[in-house]
TORMAR-448971 format. One record per residue (C-alpha): residue in one letter; x, y, z. Coordinates in steps of 0.2 Angstrom, whole numbers, padded with zeros to 4 digits, always signed. Layout:
<sites>
aXYZ...
</sites>
This chain:
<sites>
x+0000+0000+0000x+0016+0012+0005x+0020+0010-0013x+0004+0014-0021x-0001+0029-0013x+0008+0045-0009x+0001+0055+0006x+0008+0074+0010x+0006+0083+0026x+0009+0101+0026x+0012+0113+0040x+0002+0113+0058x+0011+0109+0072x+0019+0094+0081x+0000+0085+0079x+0007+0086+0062x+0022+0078+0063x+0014+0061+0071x+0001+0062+0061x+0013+0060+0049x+0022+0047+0057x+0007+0037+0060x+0003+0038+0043x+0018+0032+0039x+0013+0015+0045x+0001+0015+0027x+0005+0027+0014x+0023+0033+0009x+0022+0049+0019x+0031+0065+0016x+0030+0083+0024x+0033+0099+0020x+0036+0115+0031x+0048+0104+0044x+0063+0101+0047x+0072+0084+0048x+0077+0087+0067x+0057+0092+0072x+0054+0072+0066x+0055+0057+0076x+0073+0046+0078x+0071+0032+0064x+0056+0040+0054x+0050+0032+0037x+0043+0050+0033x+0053+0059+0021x+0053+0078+0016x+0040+0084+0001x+0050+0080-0017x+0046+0091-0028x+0046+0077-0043x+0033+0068-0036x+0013+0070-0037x+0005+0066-0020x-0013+0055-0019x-0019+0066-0003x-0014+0080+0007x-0018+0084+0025x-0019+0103+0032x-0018+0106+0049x-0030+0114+0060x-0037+0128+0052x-0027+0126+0036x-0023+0144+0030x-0019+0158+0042x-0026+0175+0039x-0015+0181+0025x-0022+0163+0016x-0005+0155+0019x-0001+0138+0026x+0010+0140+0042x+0023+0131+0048x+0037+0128+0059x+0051+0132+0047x+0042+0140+0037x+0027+0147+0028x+0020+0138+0015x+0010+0145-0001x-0003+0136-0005x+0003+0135-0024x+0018+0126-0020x+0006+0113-0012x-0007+0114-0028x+0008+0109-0042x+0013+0093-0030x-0004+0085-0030x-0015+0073-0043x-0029+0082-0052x-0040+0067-0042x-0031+0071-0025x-0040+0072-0009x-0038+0085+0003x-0038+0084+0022x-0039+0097+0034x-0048+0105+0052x-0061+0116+0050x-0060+0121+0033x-0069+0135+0026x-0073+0141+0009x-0057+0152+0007x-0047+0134+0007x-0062+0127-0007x-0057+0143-0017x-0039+0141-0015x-0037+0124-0022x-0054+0122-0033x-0060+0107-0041x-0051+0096-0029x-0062+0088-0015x-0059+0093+0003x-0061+0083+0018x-0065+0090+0034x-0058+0079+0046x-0064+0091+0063x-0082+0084+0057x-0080+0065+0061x-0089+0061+0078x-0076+0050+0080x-0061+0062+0079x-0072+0074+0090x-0075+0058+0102x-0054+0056+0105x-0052+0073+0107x-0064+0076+0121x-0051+0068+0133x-0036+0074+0129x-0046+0092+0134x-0055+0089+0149x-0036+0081+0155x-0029+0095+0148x-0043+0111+0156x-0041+0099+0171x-0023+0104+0171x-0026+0123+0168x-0037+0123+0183x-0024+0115+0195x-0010+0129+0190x-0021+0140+0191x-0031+0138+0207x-0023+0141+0226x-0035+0126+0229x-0036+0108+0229x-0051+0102+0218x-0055+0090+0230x-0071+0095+0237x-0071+0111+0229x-0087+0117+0220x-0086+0116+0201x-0098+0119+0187x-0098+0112+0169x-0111+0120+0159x-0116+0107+0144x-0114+0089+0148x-0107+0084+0128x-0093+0075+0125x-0081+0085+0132x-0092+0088+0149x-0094+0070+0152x-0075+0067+0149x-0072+0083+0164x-0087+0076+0174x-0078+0057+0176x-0060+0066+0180x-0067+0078+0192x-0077+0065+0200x-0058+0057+0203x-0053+0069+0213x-0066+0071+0223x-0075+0087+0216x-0091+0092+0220x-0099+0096+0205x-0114+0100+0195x-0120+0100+0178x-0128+0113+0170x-0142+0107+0157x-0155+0112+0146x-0169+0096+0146x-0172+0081+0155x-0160+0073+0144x-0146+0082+0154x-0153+0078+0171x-0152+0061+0166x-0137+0059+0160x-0131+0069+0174x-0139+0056+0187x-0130+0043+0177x-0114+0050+0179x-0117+0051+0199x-0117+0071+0199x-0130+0085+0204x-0138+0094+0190x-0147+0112+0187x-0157+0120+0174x-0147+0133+0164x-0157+0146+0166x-0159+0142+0185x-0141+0139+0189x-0135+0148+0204x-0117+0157+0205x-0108+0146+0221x-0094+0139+0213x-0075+0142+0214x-0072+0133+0198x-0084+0134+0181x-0079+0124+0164x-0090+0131+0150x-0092+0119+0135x-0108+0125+0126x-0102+0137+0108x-0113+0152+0113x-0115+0165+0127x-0121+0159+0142x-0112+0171+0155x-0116+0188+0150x-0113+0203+0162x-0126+0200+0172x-0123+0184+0176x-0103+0186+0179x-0107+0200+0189x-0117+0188+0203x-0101+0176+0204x-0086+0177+0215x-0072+0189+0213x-0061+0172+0214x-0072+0160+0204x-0061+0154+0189x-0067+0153+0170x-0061+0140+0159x-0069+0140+0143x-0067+0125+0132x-0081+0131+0117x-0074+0134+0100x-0077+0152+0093x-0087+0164+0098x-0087+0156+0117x-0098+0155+0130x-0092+0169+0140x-0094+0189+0136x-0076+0193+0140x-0075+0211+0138x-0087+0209+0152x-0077+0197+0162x-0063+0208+0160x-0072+0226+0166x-0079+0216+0179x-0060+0210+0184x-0068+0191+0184x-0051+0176+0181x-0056+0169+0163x-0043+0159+0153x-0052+0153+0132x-0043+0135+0131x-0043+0133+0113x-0035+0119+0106x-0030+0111+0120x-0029+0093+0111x-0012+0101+0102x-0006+0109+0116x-0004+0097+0128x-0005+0080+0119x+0002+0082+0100x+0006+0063+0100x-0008+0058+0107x-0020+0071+0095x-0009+0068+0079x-0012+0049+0080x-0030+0054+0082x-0029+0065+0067x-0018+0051+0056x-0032+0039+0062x-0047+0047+0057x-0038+0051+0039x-0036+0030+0039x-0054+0028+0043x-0060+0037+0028x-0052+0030+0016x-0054+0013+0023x-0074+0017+0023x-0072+0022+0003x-0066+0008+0000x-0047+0014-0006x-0037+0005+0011x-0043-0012+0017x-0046-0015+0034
</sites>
């Protein structure tokens, strides 16, 4: 199969290089953007050859920055450079693509790997270990028996809710229906309504994608309540606000990359596999 196809990753970060590596194991892997002392002792992956037409290519997480290039350690990349290496059939791979990566390589299908559930699964523990982490540096307390809220019991809530409950936190959901109270009773934690939900805790994880803590409702918390929010883009938590109001907020974004690039670049390399393996173009 190595021989077959040809698989280029280019630029990203060090999720990059062992999603390279991993997919290594399967295609004949190249990357572009790195240099040969970022890459693992007794690698199979080689850097990008300009003679050669690449089957697929992976882009990391999001794929173009906001001058419409490709970033990199060593470098950064044009996306031109990328378009001559590839097959007019290649597949494209990359985190949250938008339509300025469909424009910038048109006619060539794109891939977004961020959408799998399964991808988005893997990932939820690798960022509730690593907002569990940001809370332990940051706080002058021990979690244990300290009052914390997660607002949105998803994926990433429930991986948060079984590591707090490992330290002996006493938490509390905050959910929208009676499919969160249950699940919450499930998980062996107390649960309030959203709208409901009053303000004595010392330690609040926000996972929903939308504003839940407006002024108002930072305003009734305490001055030494800590904020972690885990959603993606615009957040759950007005932080102008937060910030007039002198409230302790730290936006994890991409935690996954931050705190576990082997563990998130395998994930990444895994979920490229499954794909084609589902098309039909890898056996199983």
């Amino acid at each position: 199969m190595k021989d077959k196809f040809k698989i280029l990753v280019a630029g990203g970060d060090m999720r990059q290089v062992y999603c390279a590596e991993r997919l290594s194991s399967v295609f004949d892997t190249s990357v572009k953007g790195f240099s040969a002392d970022i890459l693992p002792e007794n690698t199979k992956v080689s850097d990008s050859d300009e003679n050669s037409l690449y089957d697929f290519l992976v882009l990391p997480v999001p794929p173009l920055d906001e001058n419409g290039m490709i970033t990199a350690p060593c470098e950064k990349i044009n996306p031109a450079e990328i378009h001559s290496l590839l097959k007019p059939d290649a597949v494209i791979f990359a985190g949250k693509a938008d339509k300025r990566l469909e424009d910038t390589f048109k006619g060539k299908e794109i891939i977004d790997y961020m959408e799998r559930e399964e991808l988005s699964l893997k990932n939820a523990v690798p960022t509730a270990e690593g907002a569990v982490e940001i809370a332990l540096n940051e706080l002058p307390v021990t979690l244990n028996g300290l009052k914390v809220l997660i607002v949105g019991l998803g994926r990433i809530g429930t991986a948060l809710a079984e590591i707090l409950k490992g330290f002996g936190a006493d938490i509390t959901a905050s959910v929208r229906n009676a499919k969160g109270t249950a699940k919450a009773r499930i998980l062996g934690i107390k649960s309030v309504c959203t709208n409901k939900m009053d303000t004595d805790y010392k330690l609040v994880f926000n996972t929903v994608p939308e504003l839940i803590f407006d002024s108002e409702l930072l305003n009734r918390f305490h001055d030494e309540t800590l904020f972690i929010d885990l959603a993606s883009k615009p957040g759950g938590i007005d932080f102008d606000s937060a910030s007039v109001l002198g409230k302790k907020v730290v936006w994890a974004l991409g935690i996954p990359g931050k705190t576990a690039p082997v563990t998130s670049g395998e994930f990444i390399a895994e979920t490229v596999i499954g794909i084609l393996t589902e098309r039909g173009v890898l056996n199983e």
